[in-house]
N, C-alpha and C positions, 0 to 999 in steps of 0.2 A: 504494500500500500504506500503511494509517493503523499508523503509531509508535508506543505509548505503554509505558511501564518503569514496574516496581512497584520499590519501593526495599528490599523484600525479598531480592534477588536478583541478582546480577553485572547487569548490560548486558549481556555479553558473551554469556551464556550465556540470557539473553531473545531476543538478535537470532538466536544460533546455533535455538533453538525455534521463532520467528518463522519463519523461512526454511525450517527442516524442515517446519513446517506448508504451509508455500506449495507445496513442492515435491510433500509425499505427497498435497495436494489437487488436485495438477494444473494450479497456476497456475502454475509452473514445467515445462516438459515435457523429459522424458528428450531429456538432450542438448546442454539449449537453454543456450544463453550468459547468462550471469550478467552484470548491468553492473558496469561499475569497482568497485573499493572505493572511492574519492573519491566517485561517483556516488553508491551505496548510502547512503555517511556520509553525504552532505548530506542528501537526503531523511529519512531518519531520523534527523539530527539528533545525531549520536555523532561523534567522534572515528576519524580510519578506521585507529585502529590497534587501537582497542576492533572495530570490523568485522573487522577482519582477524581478531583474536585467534576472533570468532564462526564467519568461515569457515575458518580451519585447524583449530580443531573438528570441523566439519563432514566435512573432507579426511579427517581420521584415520578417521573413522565412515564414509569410502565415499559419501557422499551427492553430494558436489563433486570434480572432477577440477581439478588447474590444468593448465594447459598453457601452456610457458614467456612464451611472446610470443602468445599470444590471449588468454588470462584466464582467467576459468574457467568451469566447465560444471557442469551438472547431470549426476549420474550414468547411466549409460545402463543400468544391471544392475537391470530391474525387481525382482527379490527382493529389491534391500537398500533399494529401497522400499518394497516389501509388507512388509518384516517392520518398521523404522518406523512403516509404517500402522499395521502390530496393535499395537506398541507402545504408540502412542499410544490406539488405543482400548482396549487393559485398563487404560491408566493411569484412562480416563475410568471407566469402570467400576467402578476400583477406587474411585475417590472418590465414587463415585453409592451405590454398596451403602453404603458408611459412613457417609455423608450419610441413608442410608434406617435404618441399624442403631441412629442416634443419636435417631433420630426414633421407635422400636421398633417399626418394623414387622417382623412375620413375613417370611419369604422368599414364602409362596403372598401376601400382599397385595401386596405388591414383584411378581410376575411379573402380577398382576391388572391393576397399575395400568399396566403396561408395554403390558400387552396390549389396555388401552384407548385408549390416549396411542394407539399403532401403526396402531388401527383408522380413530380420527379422521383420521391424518396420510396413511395408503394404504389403507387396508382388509385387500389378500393378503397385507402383512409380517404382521399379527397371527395372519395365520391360519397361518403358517409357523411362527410361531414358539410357537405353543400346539401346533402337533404334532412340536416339536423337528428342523424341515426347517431347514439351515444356507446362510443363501447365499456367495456367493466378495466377492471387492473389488470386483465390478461388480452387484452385487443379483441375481444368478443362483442358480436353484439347482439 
């Protein structure tokens, strides 16, 4: 897993994001064992109390379980993944519309250009998404 901190921003609360992303993208899987904190610090390069402070974060949010004498885990309650995932992607949305609003584009050229980008990249998502068909966290619909 590649490390890098903006100095905008805690550490603590970059690695506790880092690891959310890992886990709502399934490179963590419901369940799986987390290594050490001492582990975690050296690789990324932090202080493993600056880690730690990342994963009791985490605990509060339901994401990470510890368990006393094996360590801890990734949460096994798919919904308080799924609703993480969508978190994460409105936050992304939210800064793409603004990014598009600051740019003055109308909302029908913003859904145009969506629905191009979509087309090159699959073809069916564009056509789902110009007749307002939604799909789930697994591209179903």
């Amino acid at each position: 897993m590649e490390w890098s901190f903006r100095s905008d921003q805690p550490i603590y609360t970059q690695l506790a994001e880092k690891l959310r992303m890992e886990i709502v993208s399934g490179r963590y899987r419901p369940g799986e064992r987390l290594a050490s904190v001492r582990d975690m610090a050296l690789e990324a390069g932090v202080n493993p109390n600056t880690l730690q402070r990342a994963l009791q974060e985490l605990e509060r949010e339901g994401m990470v379980r510890a368990q006393r004498t094996s360590g801890r885990f990734v949460t096994e309650d798919l919904q308080v993944i799924a609703q993480t995932k969508k978190r994460f992607a409105e936050e992304q949305i939210r800064s793409f519309l603004e990014a598009m609003g600051k740019l003055g584009l109308p909302e029908r050229e913003i859904v145009s250009l969506l629905e191009e980008a979509l087309s090159r990249k699959g073809g069916a998502a564009s056509e789902r998404v110009s007749q307002g068909e939604k799909e789930d966290e697994h591209g179903n619909t």
